[in-house]
N, C-alpha and C positions, 0 to 999 in steps of 0.2 A: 912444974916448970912449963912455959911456955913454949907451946913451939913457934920458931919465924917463917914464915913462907918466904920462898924467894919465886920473884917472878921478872922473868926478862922486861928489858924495854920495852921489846915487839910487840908482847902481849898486852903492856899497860898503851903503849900509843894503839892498839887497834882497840879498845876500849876504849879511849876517849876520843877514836877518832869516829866511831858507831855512834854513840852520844852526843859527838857536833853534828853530824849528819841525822841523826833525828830530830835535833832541833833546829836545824836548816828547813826540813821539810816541813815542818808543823809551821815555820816561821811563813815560809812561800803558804802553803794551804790558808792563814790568816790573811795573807792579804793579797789572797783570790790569784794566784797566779800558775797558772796551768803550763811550765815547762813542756815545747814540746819534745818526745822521744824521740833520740837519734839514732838508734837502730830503726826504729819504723820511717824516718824521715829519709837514712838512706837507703835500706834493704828493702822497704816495704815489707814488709811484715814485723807483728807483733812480738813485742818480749817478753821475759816472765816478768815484769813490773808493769806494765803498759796497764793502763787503768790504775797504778796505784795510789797515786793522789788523790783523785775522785773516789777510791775506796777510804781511804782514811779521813778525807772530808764528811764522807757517808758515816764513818766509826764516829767523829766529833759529835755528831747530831745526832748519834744513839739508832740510827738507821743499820742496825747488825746485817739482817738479810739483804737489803740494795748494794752495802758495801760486799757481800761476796759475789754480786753479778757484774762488778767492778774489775776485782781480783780475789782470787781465795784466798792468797798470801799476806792480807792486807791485816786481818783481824789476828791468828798468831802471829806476826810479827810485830806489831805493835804492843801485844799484850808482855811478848817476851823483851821488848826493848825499854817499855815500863818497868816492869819488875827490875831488870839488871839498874836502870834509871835510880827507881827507888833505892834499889840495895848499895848500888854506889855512892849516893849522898850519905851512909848510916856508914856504911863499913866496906870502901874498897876491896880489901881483902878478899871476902865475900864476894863483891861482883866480880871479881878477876877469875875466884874457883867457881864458881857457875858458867860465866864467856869458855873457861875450860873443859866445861861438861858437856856443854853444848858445842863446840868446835870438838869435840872427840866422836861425837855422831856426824862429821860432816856427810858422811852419806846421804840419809835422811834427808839432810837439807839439798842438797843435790839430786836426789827423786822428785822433791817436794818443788823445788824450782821447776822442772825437766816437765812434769806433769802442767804445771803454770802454764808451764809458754805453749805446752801442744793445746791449752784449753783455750789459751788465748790469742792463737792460731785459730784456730776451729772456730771461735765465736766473734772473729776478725775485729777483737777489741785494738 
């Protein structure tokens, strides 16, 4: 017997709503448009993404190392938005219990930004 997953709405629209936003930004990245940052345009200072366009333009052209003097966060998060990418065109299901594996370490990702932005503070990206 089968089993059914159940998954809330919330879960399925922040799924596809991570999925339109990666492909927003690869869309702007093609055709060269550098959004400026609104935290650094009003706070002046950097955020944990600041450099991440030019990091992921860096990842397009196979340039690993330039994209993490971009942003560090530039190459895991691309790699994991792939994968869930890939897995959701084959088998939603699948990508919903992964986005769930990974949202249950939020922490992690919350060090992992925290760290971002003091380096991106520090190297006044």
């Amino acid at each position: 017997m089968q089993m059914e997953h159940h998954y809330s709405n919330v879960q399925k629209k922040i799924l596809i709503l991570s999925i339109y936003m990666s492909l927003i930004l690869i869309f702007l990245i093609c055709i060269n448009l550098n959004p400026p940052c609104l935290i650094k345009t009003i706070f002046h200072i950097s955020c944990p993404a600041c450099g991440m366009t030019r990091a992921v333009k860096e990842i397009l052209k196979f340039n690993i190392i330039t994209s993490f003097s971009y942003n560090i966060l530039a190459f895991p998060i691309i790699l994991i938005l792939a994968y869930v990418f890939i897995v959701n065109i084959f088998n939603t299901s699948k990508a919903i219990e992964i986005f769930k594996k990974i949202s249950k370490h939020y922490y992690i990702v919350i060090i992992l930004i925290i760290i971002s932005w003091f380096i991106n503070i520090y190297r006044g990206i």
